[in-house]
C-alpha positions in Angstrom: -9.4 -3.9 7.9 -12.3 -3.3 5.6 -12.3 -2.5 2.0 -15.0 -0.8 -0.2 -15.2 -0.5 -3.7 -18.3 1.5 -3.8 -16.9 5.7 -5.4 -17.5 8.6 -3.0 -18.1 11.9 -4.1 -17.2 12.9 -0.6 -14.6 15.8 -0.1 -11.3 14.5 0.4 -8.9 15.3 3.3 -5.1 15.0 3.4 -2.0 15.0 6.6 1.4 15.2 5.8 3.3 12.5 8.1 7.1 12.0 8.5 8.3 8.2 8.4 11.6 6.2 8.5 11.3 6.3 4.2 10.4 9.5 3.8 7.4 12.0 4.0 4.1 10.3 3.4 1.1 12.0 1.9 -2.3 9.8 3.5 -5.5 10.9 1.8 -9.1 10.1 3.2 -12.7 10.9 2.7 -15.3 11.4 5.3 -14.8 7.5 6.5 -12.4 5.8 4.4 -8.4 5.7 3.5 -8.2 6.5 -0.2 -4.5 6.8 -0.5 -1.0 6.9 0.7 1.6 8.5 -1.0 5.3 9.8 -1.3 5.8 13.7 -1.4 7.4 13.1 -5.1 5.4 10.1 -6.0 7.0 8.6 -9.4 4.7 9.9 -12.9 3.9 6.1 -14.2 1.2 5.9 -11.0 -2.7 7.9 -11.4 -2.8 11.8 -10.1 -3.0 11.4 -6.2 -6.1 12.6 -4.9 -5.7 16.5 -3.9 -8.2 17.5 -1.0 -8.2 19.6 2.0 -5.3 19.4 4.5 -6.8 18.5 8.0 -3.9 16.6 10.2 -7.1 16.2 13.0 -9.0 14.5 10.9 -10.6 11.3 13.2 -9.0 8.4 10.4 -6.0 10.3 9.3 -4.7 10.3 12.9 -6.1 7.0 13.2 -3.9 5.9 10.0 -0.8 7.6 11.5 -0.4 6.3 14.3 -0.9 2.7 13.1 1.5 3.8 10.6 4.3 4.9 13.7 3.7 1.7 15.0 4.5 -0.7 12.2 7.9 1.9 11.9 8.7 0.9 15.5 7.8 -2.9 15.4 4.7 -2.7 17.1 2.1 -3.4 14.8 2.1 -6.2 12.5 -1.7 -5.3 11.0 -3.6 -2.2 9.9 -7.0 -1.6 11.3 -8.6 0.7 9.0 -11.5 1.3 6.8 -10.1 2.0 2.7 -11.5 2.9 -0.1 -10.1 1.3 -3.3 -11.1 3.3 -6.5 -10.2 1.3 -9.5 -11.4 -1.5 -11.6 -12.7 -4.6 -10.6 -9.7 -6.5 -11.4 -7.6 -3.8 -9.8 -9.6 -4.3 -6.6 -9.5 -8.2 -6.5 -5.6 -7.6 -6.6 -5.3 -4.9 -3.8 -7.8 -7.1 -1.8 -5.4 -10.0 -2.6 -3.0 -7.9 -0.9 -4.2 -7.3 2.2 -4.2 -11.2 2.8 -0.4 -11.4 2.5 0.5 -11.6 6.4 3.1 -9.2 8.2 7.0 -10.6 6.9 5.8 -12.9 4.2 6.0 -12.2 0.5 3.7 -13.6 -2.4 4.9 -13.7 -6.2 2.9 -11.7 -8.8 2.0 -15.2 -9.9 0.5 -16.7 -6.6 -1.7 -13.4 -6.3 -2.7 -14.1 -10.1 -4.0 -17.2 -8.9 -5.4 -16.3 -6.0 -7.5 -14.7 -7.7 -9.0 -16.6 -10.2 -6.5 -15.2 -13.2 -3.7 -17.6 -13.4 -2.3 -16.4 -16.2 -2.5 -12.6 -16.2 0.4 -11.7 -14.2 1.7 -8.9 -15.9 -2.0 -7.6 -15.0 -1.3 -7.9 -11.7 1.5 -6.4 -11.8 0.4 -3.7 -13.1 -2.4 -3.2 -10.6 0.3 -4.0 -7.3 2.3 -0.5 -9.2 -0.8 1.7 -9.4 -2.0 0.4 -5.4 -3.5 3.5 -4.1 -2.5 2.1 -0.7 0.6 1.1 -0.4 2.6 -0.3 3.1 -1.4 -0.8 4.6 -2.5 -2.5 1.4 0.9 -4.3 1.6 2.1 -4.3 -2.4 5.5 -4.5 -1.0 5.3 -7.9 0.3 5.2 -9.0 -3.9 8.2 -9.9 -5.1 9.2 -11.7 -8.3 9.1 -15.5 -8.9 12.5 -15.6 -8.0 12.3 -14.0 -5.0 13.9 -10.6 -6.5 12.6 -7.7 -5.5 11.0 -5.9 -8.7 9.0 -3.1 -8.9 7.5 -0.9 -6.2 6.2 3.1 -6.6 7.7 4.2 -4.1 11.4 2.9 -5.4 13.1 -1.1 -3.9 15.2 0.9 -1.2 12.0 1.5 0.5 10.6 -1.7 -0.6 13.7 -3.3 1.0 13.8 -0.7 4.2 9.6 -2.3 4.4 10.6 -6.3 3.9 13.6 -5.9 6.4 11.7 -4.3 9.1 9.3 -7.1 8.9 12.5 -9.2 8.8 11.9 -11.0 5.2 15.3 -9.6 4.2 18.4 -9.3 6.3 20.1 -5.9 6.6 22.9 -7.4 4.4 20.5 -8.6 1.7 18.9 -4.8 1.5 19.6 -3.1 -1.3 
């Protein structure tokens, strides 16, 4: 999976795709995923990217498919080409994300450190909430120090419906 930072005033394209935690909205520009999104995305997270709808579109059906798979148990990786558009700091964290491995978790502190910025870990959580990218850029796999699960756009019963179908939490543990 490859990440560029570089902006794109490329038209943007969009497919509608059903999924175990509801409806997801996957946006992309000529070659990159831009963003993936639920139908009635929370207001605290940026205006989702608009664009044309075009369910044929080469990396859009590329993304869901990978997407079915990691719903079924089959893939425990994305191999896709995104497009973060954000800061710099906002980028080092959603890069940051994409190391955490399939059913592992990372606190808000360890990805601070990671990347260079021990102490600003409110920052970063405030970058893992406005992750353009979530499930493939895997913000769900933060948790807090603790362990508890905190914050996540798309609400902690998908967050916990993610971390138990990569097995972190057991089915009792779920919210």
């Amino acid at each position: 999976m490859r990440s560029s930072a570089r902006t794109s005033d490329t038209n943007l394209y969009f497919r509608i795709v059903d999924s175990p935690i509801g409806p997801l909205r996957l946006v992309a520009n000529e070659d990159s995923l831009v963003a993936v999104s639920w139908e009635e995305e929370s207001a605290h997270r940026d205006p989702q990217p608009e664009g044309t709808e075009a369910p044929q579109h080469p990396l859009l059906a590329a993304a869901t498919q990978q997407l079915e798979e990691y719903f079924q148990g089959q893939r425990k990786s994305f191999e896709l080409k995104l497009h973060f558009a954000g800061t710099d700091f906002q980028r080092k964290v959603w890069n940051a994300l994409l190391t955490i491995p399939f059913g592992e978790t990372r606190s808000y502190g360890q990805i601070a450190a990671q990347i260079g910025h021990p102490s600003a870990i409110r920052a970063v959580g405030a970058a893992n909430g406005q992750n353009p990218i979530p499930i493939i850029a895997p913000c769900h796999r933060v948790v807090g120090s603790t362990g508890k699960l905190v914050g996540f756009g798309g609400g902690l019963p998908r967050k916990a419906h993610l971390l138990t179908l990569e097995g972190v939490l057991s089915r009792e543990m779920a919210i």
